[in-house]
PDB file as gemmi writes it, atoms N, CA and C in Angstrom:
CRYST1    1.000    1.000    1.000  90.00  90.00  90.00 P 1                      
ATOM      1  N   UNK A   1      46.907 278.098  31.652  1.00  0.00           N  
ATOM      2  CA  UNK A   1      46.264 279.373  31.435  1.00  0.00           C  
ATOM      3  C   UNK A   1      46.442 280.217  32.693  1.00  0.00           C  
ATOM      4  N   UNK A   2      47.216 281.325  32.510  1.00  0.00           N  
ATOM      5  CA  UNK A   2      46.897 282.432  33.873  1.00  0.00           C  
ATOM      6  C   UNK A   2      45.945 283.536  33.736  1.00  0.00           C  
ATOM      7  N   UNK A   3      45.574 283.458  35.109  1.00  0.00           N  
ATOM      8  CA  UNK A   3      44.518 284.505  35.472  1.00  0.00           C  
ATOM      9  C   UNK A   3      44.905 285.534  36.213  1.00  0.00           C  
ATOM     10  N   UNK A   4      44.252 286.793  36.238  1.00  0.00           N  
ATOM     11  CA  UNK A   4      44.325 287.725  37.062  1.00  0.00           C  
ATOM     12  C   UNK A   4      43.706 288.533  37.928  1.00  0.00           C  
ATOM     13  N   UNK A   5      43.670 288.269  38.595  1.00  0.00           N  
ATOM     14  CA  UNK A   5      43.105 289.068  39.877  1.00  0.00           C  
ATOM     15  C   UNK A   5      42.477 290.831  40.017  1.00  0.00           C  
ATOM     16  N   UNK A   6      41.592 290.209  39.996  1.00  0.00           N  
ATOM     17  CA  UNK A   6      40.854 291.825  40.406  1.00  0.00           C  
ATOM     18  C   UNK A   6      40.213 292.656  41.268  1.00  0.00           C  
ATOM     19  N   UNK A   7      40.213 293.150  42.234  1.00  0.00           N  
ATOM     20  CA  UNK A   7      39.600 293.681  43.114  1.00  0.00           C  
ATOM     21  C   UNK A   7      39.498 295.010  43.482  1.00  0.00           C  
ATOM     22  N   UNK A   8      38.060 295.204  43.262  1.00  0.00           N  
ATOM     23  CA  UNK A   8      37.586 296.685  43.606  1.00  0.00           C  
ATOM     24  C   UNK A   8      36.679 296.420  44.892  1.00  0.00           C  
ATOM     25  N   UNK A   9      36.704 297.319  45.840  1.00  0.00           N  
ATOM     26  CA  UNK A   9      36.355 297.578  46.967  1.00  0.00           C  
ATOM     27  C   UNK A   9      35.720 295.895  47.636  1.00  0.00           C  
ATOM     28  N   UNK A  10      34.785 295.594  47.512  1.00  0.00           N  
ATOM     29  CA  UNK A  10      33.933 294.481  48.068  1.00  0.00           C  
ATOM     30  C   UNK A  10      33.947 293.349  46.833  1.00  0.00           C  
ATOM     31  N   UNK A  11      34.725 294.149  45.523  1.00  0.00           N  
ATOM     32  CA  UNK A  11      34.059 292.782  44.520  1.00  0.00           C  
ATOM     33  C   UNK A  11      35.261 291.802  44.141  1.00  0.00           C  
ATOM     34  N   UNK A  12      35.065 290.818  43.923  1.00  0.00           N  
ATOM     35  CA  UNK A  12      36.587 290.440  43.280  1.00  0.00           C  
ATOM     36  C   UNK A  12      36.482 289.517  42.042  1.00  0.00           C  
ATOM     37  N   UNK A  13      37.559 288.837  41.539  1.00  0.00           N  
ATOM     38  CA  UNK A  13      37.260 288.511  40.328  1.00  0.00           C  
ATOM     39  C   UNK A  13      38.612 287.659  39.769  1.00  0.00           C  
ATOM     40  N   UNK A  14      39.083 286.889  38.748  1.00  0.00           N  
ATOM     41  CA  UNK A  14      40.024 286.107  38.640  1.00  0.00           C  
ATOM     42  C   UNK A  14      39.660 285.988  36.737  1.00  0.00           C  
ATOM     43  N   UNK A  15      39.860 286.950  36.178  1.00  0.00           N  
ATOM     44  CA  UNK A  15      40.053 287.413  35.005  1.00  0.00           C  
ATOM     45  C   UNK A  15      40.955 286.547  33.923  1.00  0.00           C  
ATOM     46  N   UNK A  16      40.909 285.957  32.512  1.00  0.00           N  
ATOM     47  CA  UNK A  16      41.639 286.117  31.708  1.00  0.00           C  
ATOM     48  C   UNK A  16      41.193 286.746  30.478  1.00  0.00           C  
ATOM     49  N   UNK A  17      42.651 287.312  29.446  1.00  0.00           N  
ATOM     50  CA  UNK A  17      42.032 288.602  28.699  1.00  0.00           C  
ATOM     51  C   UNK A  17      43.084 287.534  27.450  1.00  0.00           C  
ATOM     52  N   UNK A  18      42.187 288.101  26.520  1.00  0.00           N  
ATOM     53  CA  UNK A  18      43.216 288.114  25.262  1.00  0.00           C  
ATOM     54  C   UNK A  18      43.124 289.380  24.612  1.00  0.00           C  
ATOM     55  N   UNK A  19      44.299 289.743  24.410  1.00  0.00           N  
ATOM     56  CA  UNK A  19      43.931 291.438  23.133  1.00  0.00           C  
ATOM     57  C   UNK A  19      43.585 292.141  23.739  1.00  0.00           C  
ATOM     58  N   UNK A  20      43.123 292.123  25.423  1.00  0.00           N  
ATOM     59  CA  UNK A  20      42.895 293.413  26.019  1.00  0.00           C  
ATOM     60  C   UNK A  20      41.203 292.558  26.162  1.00  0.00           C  
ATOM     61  N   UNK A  21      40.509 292.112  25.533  1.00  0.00           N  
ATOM     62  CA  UNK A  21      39.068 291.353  25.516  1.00  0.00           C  
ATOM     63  C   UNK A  21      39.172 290.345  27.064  1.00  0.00           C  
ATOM     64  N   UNK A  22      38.634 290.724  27.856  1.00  0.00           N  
ATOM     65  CA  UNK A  22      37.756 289.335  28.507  1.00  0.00           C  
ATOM     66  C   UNK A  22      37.210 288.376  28.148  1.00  0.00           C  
ATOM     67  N   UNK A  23      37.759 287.041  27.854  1.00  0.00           N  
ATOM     68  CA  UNK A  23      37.320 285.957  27.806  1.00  0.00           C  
ATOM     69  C   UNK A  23      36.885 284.606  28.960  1.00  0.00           C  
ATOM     70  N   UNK A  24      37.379 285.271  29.979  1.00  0.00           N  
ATOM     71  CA  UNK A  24      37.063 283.926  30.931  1.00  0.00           C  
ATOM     72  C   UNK A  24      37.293 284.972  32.433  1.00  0.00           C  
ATOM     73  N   UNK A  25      36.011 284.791  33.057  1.00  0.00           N  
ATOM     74  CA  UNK A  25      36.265 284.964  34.672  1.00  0.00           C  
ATOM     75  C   UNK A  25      35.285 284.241  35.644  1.00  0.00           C  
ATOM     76  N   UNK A  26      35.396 284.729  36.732  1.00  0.00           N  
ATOM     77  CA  UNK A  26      35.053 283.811  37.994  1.00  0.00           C  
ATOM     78  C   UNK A  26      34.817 285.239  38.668  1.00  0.00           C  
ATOM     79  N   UNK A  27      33.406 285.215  39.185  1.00  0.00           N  
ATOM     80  CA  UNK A  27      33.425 287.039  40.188  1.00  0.00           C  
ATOM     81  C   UNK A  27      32.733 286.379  41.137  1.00  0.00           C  
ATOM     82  N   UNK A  28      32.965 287.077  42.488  1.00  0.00           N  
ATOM     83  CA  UNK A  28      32.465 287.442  43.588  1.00  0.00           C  
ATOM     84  C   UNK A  28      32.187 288.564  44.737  1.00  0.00           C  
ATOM     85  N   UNK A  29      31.689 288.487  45.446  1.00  0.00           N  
ATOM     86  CA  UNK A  29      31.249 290.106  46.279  1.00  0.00           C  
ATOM     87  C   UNK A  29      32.082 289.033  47.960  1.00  0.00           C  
ATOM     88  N   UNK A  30      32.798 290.017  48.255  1.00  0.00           N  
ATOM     89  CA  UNK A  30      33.353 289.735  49.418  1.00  0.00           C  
ATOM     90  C   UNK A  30      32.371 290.119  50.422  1.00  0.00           C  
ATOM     91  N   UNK A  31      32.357 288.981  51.633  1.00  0.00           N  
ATOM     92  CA  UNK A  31      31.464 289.521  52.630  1.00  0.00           C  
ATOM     93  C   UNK A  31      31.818 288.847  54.200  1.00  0.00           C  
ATOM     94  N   UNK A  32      33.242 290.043  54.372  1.00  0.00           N  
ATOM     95  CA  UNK A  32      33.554 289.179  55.621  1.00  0.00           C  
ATOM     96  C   UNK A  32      34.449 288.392  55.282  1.00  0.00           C  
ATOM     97  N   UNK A  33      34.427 287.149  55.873  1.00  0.00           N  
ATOM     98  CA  UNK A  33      35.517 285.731  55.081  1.00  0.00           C  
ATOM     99  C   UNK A  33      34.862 285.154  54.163  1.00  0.00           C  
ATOM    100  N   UNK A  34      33.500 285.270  53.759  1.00  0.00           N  
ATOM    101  CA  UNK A  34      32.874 284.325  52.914  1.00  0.00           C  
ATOM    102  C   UNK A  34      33.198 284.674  51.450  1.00  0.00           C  
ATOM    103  N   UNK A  35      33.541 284.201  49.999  1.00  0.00           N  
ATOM    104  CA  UNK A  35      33.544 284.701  48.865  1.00  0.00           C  
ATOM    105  C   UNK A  35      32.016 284.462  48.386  1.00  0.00           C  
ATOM    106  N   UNK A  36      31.169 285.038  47.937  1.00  0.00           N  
ATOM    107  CA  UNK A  36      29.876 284.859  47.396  1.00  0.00           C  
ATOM    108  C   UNK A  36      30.048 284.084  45.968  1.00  0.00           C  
ATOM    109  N   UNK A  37      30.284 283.666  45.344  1.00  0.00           N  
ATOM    110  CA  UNK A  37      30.287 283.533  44.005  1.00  0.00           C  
ATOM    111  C   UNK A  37      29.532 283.491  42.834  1.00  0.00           C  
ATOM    112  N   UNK A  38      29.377 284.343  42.220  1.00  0.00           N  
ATOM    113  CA  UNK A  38      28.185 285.157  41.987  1.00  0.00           C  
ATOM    114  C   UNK A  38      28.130 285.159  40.055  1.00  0.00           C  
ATOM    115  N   UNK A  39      29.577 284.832  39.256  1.00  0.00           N  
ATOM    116  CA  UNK A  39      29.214 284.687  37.964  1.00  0.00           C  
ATOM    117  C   UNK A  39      30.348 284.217  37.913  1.00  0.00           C  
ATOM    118  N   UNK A  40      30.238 282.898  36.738  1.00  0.00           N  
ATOM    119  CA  UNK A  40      31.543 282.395  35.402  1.00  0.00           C  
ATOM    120  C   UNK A  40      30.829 282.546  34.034  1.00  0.00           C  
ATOM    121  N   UNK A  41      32.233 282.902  33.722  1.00  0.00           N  
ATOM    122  CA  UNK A  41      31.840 283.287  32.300  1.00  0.00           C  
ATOM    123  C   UNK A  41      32.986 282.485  31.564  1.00  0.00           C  
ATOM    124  N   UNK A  42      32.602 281.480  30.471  1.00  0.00           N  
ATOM    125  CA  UNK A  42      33.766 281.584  29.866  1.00  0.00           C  
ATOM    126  C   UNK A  42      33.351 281.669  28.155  1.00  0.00           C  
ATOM    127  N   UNK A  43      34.254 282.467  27.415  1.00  0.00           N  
ATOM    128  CA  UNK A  43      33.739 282.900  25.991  1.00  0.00           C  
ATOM    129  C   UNK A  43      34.365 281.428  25.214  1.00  0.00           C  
ATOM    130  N   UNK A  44      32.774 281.305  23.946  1.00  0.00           N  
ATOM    131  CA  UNK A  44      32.609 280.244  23.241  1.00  0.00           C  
ATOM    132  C   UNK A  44      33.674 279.817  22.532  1.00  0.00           C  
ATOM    133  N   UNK A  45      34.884 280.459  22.096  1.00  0.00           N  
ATOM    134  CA  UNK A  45      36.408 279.495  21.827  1.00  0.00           C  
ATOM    135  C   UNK A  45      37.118 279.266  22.994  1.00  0.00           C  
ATOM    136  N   UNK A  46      36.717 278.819  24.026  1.00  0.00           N  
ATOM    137  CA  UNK A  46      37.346 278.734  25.342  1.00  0.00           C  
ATOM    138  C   UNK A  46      36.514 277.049  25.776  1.00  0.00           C  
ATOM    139  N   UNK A  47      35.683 276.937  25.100  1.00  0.00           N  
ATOM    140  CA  UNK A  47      34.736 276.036  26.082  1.00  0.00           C  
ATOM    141  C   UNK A  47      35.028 274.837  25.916  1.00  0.00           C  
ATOM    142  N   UNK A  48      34.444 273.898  26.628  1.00  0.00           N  
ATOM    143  CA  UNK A  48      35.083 272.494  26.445  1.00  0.00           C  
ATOM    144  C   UNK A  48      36.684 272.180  26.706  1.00  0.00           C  
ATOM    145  N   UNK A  49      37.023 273.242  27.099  1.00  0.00           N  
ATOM    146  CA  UNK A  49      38.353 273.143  27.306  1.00  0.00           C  
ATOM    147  C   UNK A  49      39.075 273.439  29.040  1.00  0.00           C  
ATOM    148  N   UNK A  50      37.762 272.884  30.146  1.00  0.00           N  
ATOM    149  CA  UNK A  50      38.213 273.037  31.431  1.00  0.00           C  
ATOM    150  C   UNK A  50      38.175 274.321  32.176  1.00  0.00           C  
ATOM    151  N   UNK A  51      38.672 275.597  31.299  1.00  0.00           N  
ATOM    152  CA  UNK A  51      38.818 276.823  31.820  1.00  0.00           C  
ATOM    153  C   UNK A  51      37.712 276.985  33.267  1.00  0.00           C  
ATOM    154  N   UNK A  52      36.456 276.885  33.122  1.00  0.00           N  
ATOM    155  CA  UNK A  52      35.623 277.415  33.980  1.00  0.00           C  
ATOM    156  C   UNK A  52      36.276 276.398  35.615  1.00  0.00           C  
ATOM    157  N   UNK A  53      36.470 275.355  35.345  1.00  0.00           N  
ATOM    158  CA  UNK A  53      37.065 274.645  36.175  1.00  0.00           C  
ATOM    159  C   UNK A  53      38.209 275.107  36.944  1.00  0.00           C  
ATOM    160  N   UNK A  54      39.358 275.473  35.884  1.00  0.00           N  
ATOM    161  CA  UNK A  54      40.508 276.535  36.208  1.00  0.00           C  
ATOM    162  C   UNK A  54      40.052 277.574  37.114  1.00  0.00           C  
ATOM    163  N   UNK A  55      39.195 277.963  36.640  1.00  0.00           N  
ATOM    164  CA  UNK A  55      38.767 279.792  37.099  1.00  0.00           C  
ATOM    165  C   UNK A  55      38.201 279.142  38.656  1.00  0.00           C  
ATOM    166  N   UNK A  56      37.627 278.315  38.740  1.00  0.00           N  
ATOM    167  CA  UNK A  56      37.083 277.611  40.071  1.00  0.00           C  
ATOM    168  C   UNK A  56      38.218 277.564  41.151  1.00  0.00           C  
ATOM    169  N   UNK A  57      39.100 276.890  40.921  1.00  0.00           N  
ATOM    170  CA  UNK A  57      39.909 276.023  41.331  1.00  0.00           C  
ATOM    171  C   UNK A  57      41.201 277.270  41.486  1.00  0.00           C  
ATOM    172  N   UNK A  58      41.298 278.232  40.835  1.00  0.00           N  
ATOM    173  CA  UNK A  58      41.973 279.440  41.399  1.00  0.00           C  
ATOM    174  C   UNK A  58      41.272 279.660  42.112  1.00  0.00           C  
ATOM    175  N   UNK A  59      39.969 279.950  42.362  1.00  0.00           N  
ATOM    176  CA  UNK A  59      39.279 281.341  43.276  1.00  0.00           C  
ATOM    177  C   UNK A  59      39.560 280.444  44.456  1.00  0.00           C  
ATOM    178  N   UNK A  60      39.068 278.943  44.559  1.00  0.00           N  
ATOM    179  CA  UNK A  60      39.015 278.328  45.791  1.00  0.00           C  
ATOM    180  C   UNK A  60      40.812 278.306  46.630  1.00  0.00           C  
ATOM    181  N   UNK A  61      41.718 277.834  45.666  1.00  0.00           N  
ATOM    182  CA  UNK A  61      43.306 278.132  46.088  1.00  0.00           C  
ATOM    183  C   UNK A  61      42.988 279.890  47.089  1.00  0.00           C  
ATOM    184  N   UNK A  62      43.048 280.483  46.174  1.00  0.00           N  
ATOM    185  CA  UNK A  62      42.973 281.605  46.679  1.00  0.00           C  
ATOM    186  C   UNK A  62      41.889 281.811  47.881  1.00  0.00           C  
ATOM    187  N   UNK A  63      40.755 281.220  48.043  1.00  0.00           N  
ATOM    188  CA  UNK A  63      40.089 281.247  49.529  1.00  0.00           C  
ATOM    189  C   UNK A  63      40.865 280.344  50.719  1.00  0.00           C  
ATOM    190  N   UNK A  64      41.573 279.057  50.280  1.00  0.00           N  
ATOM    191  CA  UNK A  64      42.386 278.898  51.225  1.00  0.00           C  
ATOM    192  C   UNK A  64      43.599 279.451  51.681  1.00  0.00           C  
ATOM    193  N   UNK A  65      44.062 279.997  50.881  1.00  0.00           N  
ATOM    194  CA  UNK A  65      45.461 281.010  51.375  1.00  0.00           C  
ATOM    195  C   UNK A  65      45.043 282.170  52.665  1.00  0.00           C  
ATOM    196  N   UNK A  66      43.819 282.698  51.936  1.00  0.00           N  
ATOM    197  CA  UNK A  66      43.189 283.425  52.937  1.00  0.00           C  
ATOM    198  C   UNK A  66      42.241 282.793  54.002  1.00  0.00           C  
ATOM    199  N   UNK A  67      42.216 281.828  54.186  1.00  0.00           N  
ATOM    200  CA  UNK A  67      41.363 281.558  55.836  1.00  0.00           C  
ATOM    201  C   UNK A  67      39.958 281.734  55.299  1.00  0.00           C  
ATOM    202  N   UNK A  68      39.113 281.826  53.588  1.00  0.00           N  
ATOM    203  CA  UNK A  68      38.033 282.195  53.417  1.00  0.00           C  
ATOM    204  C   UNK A  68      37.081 280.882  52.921  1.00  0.00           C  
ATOM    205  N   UNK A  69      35.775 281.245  53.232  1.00  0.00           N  
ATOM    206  CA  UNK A  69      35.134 280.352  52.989  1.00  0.00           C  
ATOM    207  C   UNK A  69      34.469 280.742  51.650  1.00  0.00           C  
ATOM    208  N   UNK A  70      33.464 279.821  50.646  1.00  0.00           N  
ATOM    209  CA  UNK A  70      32.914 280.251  49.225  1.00  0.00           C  
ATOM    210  C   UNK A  70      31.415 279.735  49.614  1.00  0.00           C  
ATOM    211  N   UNK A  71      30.274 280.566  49.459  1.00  0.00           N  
ATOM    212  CA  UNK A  71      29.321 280.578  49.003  1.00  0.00           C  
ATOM    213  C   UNK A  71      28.727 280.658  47.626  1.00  0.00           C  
ATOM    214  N   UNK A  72      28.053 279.313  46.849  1.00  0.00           N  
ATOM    215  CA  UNK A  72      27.783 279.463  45.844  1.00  0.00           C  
ATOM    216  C   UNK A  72      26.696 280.369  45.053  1.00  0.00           C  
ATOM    217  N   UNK A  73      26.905 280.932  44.735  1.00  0.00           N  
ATOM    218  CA  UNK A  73      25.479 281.499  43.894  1.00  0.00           C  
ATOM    219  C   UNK A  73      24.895 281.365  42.525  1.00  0.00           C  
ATOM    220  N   UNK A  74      26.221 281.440  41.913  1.00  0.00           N  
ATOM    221  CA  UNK A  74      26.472 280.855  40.325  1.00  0.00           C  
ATOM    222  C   UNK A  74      25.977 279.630  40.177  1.00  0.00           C  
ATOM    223  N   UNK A  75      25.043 279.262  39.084  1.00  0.00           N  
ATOM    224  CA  UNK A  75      24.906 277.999  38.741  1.00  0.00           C  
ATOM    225  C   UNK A  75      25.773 277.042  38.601  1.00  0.00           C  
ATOM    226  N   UNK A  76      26.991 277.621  37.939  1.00  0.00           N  
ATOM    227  CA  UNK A  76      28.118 276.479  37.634  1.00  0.00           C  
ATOM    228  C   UNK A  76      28.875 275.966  39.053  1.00  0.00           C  
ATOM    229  N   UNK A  77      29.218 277.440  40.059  1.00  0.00           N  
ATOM    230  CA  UNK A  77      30.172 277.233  41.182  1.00  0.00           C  
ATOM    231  C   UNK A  77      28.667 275.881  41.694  1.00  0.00           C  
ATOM    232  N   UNK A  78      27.791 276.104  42.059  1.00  0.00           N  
ATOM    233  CA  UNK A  78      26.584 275.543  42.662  1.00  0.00           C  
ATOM    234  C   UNK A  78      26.752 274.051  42.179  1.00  0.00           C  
ATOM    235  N   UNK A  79      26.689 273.244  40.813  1.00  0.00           N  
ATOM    236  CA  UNK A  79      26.821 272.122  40.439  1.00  0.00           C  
ATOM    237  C   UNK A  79      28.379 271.708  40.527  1.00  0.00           C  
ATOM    238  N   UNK A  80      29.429 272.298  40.482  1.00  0.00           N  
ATOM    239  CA  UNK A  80      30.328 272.000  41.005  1.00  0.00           C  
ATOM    240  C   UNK A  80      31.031 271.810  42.362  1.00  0.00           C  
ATOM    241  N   UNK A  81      29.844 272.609  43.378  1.00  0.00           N  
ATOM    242  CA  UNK A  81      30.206 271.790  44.283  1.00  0.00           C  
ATOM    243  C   UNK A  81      29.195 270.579  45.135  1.00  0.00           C  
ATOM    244  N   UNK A  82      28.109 270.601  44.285  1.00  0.00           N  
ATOM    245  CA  UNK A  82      27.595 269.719  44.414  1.00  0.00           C  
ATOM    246  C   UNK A  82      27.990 267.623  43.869  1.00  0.00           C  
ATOM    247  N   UNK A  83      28.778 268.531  42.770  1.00  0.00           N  
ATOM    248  CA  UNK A  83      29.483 266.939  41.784  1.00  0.00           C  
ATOM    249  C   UNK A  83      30.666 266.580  42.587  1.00  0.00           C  
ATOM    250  N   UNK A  84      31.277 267.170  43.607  1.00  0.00           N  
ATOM    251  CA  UNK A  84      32.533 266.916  43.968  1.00  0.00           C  
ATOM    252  C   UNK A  84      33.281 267.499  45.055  1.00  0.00           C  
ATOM    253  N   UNK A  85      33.354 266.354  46.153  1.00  0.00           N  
ATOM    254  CA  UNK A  85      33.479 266.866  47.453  1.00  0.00           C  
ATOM    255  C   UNK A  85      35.444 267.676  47.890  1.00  0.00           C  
ATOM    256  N   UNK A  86      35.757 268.092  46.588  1.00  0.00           N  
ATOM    257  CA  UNK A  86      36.851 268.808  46.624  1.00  0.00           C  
ATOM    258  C   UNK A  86      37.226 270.124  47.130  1.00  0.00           C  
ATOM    259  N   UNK A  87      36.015 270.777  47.502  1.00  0.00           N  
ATOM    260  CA  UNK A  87      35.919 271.923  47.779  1.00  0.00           C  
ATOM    261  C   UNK A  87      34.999 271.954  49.480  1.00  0.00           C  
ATOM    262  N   UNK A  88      34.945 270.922  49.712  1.00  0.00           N  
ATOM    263  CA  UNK A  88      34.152 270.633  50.952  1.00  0.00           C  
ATOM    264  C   UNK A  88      35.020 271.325  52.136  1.00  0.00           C  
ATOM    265  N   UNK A  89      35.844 271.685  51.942  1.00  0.00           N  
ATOM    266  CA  UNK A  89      37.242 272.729  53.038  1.00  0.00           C  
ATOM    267  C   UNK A  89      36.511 274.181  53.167  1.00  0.00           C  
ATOM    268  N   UNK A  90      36.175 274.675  52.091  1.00  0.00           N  
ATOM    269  CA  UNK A  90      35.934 275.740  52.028  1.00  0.00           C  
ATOM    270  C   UNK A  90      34.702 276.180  51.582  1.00  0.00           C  
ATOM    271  N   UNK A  91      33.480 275.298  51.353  1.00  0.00           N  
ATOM    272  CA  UNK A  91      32.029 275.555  51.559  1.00  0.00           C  
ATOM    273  C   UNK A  91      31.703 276.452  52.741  1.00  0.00           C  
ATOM    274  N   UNK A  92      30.378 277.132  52.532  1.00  0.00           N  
ATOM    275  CA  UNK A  92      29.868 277.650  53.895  1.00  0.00           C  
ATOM    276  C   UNK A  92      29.020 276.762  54.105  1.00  0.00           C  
ATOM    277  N   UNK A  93      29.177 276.580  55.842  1.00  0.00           N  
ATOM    278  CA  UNK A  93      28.028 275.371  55.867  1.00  0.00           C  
ATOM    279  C   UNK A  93      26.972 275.914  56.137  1.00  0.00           C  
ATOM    280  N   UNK A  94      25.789 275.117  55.869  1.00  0.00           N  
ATOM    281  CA  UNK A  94      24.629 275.190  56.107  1.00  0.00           C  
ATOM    282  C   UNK A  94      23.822 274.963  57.636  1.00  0.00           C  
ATOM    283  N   UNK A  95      23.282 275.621  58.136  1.00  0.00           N  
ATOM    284  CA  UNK A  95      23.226 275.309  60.047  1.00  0.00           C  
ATOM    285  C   UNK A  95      21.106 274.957  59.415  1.00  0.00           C  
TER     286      UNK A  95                                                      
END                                                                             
């Protein structure tokens, strides 16, 4: 599945569309190097089928290319990086 990238001023986002419809994204508010991560969405013929994982797992690729770190805010980003120390590169740590 490809995604696409979106970014307006401070916000960003990792989009897929069918028909022009949004069915699956991953958003965040840039702040600095940190990505906030702030909503996943993925629409109900999509589910069970990994996508939100996908949409994860781009945004984080994409924070390491850039030198950025991810703050969770989203419930899902939040239990996912709590289930799995895969993303432990690019957490913000906690002081």
């Amino acid at each position: 599945m490809e995604f696409s990238l979106k970014q307006d001023g401070n916000q960003g986002a990792y989009i897929h569309e069918v028909n022009g419809a949004n069915v699956a994204e991953i958003t965040w508010t840039q702040l600095g190097d940190v990505m906030v991560m702030d909503h996943t969405f993925v629409d109900d013929s999509l589910r069970g089928q990994g996508v939100a994982k996908q949409l994860l797992d781009t945004a984080a690729n994409y924070a390491r290319k850039n030198h950025y770190k991810m703050e969770p805010v989203c419930s899902y980003v939040v239990a996912a990086f709590e289930r799995s120390n895969t993303y432990d590169d690019i957490k913000v740590s906690k002081a």
